[in-house]
PDB file of N, CA, C and O in Angstrom:
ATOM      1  N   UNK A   1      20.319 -11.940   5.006  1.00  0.00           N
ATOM      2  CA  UNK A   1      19.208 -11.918   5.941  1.00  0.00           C
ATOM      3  C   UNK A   1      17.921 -11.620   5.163  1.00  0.00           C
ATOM      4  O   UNK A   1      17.925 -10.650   4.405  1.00  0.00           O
ATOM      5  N   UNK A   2      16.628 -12.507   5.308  1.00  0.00           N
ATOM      6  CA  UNK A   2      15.720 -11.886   4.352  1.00  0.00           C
ATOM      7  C   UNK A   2      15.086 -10.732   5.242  1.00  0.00           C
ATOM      8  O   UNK A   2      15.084 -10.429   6.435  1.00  0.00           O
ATOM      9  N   UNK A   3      14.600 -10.291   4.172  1.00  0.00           N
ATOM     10  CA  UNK A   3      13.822  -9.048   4.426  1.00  0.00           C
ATOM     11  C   UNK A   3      12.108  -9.750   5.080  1.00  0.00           C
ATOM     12  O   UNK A   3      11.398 -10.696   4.738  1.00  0.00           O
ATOM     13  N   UNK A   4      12.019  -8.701   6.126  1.00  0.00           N
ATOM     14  CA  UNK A   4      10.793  -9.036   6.894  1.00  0.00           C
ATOM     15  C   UNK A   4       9.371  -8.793   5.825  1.00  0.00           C
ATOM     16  O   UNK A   4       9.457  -7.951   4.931  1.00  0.00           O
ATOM     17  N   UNK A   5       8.393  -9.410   5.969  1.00  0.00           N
ATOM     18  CA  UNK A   5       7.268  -9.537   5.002  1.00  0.00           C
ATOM     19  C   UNK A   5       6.651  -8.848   5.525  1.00  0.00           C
ATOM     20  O   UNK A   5       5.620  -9.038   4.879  1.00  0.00           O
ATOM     21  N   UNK A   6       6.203  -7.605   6.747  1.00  0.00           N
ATOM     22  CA  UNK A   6       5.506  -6.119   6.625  1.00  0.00           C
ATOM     23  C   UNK A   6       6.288  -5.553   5.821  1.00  0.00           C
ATOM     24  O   UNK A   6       5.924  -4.972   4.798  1.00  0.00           O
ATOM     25  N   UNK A   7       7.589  -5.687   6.261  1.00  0.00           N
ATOM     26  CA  UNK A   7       8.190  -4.206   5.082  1.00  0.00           C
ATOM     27  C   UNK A   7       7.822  -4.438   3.792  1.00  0.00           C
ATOM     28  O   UNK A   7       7.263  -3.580   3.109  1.00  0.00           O
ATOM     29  N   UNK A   8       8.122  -5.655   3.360  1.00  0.00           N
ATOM     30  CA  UNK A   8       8.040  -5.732   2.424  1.00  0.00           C
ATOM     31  C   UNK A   8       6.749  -5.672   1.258  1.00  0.00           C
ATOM     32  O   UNK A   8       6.787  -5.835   0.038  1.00  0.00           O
ATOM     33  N   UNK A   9       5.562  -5.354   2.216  1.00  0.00           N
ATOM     34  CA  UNK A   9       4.154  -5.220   2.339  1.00  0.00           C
ATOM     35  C   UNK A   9       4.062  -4.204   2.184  1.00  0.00           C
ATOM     36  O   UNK A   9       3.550  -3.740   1.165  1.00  0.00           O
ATOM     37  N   UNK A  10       4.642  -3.326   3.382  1.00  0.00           N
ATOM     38  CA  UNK A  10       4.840  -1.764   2.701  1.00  0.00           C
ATOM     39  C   UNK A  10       5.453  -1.033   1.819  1.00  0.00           C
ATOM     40  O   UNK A  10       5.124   0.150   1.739  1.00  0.00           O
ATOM     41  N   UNK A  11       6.379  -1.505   1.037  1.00  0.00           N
ATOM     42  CA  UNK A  11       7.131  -1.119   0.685  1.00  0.00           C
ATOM     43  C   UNK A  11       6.514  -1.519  -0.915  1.00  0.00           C
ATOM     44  O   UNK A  11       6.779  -0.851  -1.914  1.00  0.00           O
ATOM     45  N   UNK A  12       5.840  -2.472  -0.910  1.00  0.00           N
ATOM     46  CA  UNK A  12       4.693  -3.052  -2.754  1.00  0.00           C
ATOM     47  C   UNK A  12       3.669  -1.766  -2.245  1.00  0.00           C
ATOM     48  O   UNK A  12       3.247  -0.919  -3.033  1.00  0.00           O
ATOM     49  N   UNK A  13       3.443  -1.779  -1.203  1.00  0.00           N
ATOM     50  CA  UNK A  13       1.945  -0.470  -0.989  1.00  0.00           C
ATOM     51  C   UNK A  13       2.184   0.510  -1.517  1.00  0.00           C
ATOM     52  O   UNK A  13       1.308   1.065  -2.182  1.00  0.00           O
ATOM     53  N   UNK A  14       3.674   1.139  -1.371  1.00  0.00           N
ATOM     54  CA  UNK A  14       4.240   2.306  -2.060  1.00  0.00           C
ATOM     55  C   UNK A  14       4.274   2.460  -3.430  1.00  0.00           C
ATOM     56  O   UNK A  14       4.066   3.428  -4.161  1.00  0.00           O
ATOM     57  N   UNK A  15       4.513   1.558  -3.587  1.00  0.00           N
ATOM     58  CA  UNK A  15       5.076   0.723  -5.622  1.00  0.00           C
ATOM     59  C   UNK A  15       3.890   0.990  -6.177  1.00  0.00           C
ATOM     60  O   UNK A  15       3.880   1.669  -7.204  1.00  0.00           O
ATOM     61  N   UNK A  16       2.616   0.494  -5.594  1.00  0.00           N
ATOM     62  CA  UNK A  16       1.489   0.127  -6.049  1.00  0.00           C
ATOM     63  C   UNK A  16       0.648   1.980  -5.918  1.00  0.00           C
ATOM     64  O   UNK A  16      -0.243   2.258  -6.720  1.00  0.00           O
ATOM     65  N   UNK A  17       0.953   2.693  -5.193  1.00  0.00           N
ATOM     66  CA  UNK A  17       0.408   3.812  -5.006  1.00  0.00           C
ATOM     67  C   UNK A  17       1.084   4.694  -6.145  1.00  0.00           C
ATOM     68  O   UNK A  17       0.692   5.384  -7.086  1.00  0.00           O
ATOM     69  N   UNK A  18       2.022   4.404  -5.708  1.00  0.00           N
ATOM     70  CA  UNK A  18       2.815   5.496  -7.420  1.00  0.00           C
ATOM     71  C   UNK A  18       2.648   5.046  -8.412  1.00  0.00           C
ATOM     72  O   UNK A  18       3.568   5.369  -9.163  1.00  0.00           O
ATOM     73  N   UNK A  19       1.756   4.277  -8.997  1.00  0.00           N
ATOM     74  CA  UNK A  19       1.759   3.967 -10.658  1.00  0.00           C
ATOM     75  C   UNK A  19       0.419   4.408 -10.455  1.00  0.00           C
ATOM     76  O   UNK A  19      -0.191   3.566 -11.114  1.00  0.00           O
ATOM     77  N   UNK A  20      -0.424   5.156  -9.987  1.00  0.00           N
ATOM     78  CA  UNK A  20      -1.421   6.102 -10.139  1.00  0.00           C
ATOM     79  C   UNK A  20      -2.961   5.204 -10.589  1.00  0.00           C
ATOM     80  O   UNK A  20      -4.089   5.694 -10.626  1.00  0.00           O
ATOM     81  N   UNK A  21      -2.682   4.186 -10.809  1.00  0.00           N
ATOM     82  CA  UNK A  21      -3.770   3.505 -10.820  1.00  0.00           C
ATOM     83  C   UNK A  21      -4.995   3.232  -9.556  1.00  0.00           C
ATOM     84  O   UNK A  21      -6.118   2.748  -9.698  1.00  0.00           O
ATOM     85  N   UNK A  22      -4.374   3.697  -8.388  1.00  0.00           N
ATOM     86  CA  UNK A  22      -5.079   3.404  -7.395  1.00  0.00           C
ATOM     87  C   UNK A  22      -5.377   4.923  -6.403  1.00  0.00           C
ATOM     88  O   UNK A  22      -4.505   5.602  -5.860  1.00  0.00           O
ATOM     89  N   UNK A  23      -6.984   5.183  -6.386  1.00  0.00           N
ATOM     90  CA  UNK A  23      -7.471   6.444  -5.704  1.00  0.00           C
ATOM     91  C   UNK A  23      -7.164   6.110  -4.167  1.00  0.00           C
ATOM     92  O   UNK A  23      -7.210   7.117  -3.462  1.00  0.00           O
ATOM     93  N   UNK A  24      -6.954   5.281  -3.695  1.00  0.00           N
ATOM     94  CA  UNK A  24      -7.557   5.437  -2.276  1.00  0.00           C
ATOM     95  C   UNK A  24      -6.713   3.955  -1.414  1.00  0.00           C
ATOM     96  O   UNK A  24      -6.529   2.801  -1.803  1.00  0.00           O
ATOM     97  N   UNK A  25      -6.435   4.505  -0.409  1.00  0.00           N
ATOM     98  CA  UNK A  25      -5.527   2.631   0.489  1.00  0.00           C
ATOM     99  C   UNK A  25      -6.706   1.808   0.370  1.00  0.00           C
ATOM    100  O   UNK A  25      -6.288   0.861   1.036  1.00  0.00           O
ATOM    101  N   UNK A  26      -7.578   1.546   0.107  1.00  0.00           N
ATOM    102  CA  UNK A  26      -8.377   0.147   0.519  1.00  0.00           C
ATOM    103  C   UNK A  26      -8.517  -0.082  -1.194  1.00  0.00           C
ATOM    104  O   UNK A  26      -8.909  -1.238  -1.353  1.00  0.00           O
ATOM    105  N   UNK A  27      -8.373   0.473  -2.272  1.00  0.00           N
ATOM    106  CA  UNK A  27      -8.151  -0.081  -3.712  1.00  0.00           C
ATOM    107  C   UNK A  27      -6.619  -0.449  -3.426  1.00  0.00           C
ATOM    108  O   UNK A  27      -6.461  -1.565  -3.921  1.00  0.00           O
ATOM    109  N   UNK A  28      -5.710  -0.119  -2.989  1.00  0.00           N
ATOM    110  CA  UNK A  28      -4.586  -0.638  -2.781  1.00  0.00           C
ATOM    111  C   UNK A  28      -3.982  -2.002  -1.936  1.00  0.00           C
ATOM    112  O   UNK A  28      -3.131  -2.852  -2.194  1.00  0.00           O
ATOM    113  N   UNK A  29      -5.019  -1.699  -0.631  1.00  0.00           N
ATOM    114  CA  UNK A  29      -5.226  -2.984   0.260  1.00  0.00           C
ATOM    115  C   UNK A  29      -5.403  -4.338  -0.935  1.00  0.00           C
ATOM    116  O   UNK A  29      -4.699  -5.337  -1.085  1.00  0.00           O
ATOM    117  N   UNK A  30      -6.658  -3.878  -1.680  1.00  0.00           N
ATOM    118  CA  UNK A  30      -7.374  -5.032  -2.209  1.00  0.00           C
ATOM    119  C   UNK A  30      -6.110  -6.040  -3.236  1.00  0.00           C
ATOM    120  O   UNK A  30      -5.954  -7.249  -3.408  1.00  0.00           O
ATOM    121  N   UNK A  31      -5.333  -4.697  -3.785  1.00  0.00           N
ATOM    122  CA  UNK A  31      -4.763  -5.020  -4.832  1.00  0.00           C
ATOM    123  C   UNK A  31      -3.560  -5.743  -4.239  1.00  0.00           C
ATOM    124  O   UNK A  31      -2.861  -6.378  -5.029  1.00  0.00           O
ATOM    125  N   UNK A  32      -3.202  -5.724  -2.842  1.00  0.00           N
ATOM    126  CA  UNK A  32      -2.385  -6.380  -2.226  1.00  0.00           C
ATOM    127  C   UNK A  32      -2.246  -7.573  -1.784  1.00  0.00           C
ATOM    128  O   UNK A  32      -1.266  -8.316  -1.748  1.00  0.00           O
ATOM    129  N   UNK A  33      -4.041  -7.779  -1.221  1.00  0.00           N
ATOM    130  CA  UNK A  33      -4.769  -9.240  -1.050  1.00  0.00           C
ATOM    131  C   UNK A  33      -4.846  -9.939  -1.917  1.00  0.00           C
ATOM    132  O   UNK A  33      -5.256 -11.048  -1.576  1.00  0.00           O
ATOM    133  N   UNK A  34      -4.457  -9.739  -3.863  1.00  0.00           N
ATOM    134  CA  UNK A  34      -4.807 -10.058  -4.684  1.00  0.00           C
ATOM    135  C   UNK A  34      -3.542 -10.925  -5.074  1.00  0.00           C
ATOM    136  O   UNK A  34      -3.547 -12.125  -5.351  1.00  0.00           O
ATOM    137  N   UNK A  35      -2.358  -9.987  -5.033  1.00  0.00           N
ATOM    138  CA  UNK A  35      -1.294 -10.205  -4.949  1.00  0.00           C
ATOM    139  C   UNK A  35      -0.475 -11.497  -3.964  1.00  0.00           C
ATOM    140  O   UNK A  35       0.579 -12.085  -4.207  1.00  0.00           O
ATOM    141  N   UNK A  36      -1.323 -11.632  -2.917  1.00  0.00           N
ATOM    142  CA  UNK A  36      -1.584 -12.908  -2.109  1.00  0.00           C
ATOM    143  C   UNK A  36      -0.574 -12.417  -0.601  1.00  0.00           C
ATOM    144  O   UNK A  36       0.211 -13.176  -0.032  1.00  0.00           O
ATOM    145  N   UNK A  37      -0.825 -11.176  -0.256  1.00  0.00           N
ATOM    146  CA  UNK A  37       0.071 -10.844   0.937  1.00  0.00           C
ATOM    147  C   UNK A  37      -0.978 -11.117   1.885  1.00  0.00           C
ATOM    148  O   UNK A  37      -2.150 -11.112   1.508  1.00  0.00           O
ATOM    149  N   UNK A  38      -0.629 -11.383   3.219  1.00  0.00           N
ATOM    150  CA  UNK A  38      -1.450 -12.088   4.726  1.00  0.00           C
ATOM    151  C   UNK A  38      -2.117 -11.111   4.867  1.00  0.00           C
ATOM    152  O   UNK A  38      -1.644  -9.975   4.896  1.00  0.00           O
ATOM    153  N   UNK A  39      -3.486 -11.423   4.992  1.00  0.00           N
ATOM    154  CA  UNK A  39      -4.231 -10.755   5.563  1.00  0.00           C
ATOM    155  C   UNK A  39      -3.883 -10.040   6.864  1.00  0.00           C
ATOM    156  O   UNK A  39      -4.313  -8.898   7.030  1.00  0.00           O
ATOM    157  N   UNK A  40      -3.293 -10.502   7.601  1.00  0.00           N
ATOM    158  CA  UNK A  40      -2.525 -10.114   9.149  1.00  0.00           C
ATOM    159  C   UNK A  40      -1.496  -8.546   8.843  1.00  0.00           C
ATOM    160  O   UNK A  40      -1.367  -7.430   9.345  1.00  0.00           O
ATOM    161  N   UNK A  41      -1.079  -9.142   7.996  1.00  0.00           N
ATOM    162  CA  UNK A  41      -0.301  -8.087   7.327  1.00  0.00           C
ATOM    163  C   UNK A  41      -0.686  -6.888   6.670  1.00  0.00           C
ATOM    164  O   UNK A  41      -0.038  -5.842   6.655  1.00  0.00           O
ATOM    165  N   UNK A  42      -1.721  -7.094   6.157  1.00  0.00           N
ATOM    166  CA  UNK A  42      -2.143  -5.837   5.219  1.00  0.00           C
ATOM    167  C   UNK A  42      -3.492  -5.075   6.460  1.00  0.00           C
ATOM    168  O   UNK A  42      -4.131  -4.048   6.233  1.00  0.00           O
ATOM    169  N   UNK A  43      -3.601  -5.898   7.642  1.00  0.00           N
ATOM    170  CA  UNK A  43      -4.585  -5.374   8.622  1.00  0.00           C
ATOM    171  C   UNK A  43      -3.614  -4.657   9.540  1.00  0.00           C
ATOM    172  O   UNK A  43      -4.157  -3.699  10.091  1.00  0.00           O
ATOM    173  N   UNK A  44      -1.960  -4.882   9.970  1.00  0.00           N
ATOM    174  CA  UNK A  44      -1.143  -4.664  10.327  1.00  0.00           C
ATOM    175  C   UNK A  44      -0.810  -2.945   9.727  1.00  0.00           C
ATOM    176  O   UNK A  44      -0.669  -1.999  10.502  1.00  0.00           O
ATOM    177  N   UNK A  45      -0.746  -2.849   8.488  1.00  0.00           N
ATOM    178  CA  UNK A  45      -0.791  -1.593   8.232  1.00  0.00           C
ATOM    179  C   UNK A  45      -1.669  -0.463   7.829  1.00  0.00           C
ATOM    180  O   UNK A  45      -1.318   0.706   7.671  1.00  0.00           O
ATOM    181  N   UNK A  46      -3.193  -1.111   7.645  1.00  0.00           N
ATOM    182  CA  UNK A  46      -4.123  -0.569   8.069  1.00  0.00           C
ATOM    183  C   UNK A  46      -4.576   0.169   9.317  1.00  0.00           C
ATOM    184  O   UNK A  46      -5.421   1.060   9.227  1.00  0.00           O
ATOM    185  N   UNK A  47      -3.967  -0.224  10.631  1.00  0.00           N
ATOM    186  CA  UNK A  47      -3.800   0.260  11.677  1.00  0.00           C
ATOM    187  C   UNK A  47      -2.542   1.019  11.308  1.00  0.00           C
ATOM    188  O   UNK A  47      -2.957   1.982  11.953  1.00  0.00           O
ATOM    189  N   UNK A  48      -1.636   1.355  10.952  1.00  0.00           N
ATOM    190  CA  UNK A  48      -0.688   2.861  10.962  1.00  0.00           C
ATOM    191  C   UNK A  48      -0.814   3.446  10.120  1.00  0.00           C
ATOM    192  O   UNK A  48      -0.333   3.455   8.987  1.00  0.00           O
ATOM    193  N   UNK A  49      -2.133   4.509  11.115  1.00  0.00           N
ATOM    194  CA  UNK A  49      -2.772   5.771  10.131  1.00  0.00           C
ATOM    195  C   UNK A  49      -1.603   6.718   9.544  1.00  0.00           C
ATOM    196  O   UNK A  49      -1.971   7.435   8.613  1.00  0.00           O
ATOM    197  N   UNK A  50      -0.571   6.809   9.845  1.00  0.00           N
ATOM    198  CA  UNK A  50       0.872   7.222   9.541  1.00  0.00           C
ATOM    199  C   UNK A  50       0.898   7.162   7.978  1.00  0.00           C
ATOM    200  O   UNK A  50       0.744   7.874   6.986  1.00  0.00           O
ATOM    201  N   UNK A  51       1.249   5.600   8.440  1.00  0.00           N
ATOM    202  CA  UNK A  51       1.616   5.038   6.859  1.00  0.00           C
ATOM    203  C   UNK A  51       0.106   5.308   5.881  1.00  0.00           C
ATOM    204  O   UNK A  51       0.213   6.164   5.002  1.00  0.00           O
ATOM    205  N   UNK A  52      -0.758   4.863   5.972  1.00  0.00           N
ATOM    206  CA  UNK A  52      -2.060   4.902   5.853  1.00  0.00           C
ATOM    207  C   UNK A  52      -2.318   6.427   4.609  1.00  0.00           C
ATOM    208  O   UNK A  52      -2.566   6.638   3.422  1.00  0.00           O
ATOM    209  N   UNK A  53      -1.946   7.441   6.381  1.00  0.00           N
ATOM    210  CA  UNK A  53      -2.398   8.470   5.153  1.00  0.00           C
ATOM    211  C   UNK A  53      -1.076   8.884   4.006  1.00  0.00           C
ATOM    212  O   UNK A  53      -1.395   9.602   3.058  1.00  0.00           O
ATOM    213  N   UNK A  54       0.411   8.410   4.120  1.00  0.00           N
ATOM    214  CA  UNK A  54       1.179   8.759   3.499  1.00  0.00           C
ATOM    215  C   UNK A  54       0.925   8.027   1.983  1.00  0.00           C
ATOM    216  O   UNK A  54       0.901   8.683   0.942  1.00  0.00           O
ATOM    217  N   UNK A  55       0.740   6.565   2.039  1.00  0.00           N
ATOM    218  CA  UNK A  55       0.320   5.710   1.074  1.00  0.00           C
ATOM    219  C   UNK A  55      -0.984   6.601   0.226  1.00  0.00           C
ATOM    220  O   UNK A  55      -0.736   6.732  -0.973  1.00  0.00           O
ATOM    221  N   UNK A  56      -2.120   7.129   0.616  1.00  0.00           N
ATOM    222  CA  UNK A  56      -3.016   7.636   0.171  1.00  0.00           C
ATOM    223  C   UNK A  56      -2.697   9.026  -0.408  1.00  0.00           C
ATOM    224  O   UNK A  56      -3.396   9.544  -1.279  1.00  0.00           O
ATOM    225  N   UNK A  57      -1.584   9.614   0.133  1.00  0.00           N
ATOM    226  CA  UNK A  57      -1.223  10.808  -0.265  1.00  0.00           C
ATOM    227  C   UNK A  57      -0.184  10.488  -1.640  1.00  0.00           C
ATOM    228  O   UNK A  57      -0.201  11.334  -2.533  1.00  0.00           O
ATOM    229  N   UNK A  58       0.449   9.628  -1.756  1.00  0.00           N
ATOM    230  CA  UNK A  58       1.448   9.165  -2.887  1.00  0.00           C
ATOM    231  C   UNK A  58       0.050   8.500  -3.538  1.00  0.00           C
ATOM    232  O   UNK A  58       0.283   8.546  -4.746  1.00  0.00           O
ATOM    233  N   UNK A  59      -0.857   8.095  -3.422  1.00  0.00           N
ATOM    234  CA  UNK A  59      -2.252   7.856  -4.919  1.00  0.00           C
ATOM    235  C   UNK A  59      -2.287   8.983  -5.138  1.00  0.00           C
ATOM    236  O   UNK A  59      -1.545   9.353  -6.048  1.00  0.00           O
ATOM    237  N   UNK A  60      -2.943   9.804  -4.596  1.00  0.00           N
ATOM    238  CA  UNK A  60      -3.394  11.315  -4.918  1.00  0.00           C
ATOM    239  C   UNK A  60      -2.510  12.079  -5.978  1.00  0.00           C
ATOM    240  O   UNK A  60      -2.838  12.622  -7.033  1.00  0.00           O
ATOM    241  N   UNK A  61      -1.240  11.943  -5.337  1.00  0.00           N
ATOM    242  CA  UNK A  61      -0.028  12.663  -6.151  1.00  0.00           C
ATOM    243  C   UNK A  61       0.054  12.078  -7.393  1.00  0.00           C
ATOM    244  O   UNK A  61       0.364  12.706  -8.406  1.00  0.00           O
ATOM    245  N   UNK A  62      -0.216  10.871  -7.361  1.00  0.00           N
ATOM    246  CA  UNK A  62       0.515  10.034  -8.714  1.00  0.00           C
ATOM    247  C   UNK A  62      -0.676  10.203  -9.878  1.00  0.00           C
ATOM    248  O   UNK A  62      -0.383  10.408 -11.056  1.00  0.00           O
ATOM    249  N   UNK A  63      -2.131  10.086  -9.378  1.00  0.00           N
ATOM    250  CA  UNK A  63      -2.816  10.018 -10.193  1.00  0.00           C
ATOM    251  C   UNK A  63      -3.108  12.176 -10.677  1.00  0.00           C
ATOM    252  O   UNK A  63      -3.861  12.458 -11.609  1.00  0.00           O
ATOM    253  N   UNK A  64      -2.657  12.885 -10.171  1.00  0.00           N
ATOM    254  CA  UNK A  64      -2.091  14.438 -10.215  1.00  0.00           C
ATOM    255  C   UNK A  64      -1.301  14.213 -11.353  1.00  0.00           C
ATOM    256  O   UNK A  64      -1.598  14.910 -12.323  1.00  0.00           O
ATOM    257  N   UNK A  65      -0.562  13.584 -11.463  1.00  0.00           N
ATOM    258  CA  UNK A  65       0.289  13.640 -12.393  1.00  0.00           C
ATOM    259  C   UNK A  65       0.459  13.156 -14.142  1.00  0.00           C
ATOM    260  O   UNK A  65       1.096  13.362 -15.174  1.00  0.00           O
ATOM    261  N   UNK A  66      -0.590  12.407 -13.555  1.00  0.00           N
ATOM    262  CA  UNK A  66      -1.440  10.912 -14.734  1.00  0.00           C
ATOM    263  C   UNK A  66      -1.717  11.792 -15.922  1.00  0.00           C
ATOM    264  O   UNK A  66      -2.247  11.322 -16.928  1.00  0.00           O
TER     265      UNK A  66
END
């Protein structure tokens, strides 16, 4: 069964937050749009401040650690 393309959106957001290169979700957003994921999609989890602030909290941590 493939895997659905939010998760899988979220789940590069995570990837992309822990290698500490990225301060903040919208340097991460960008780096996602770059990557060539749907705009629909990356606006999709922009709305779950949930995920949102957890993603921003795993930059913070990672670049803590840098």
């Amino acid at each position: 069964m493939p895997e659905d393309p939010f998760f899988a959106l979220r789940d590069r957001a995570f990837d992309l937050a822990e290698t500490g290169r990225f301060g903040r979700w919208d340097q991460v957003a960008s780096a996602l749009k770059a990557e060539g994921f749907v705009a629909a999609l990356i606006a999709r989890l922009h709305d779950d401040r949930q995920a949102v602030m957890m993603i921003s909290r795993c930059c913070a941590q990672a670049q803590s650690r840098a």
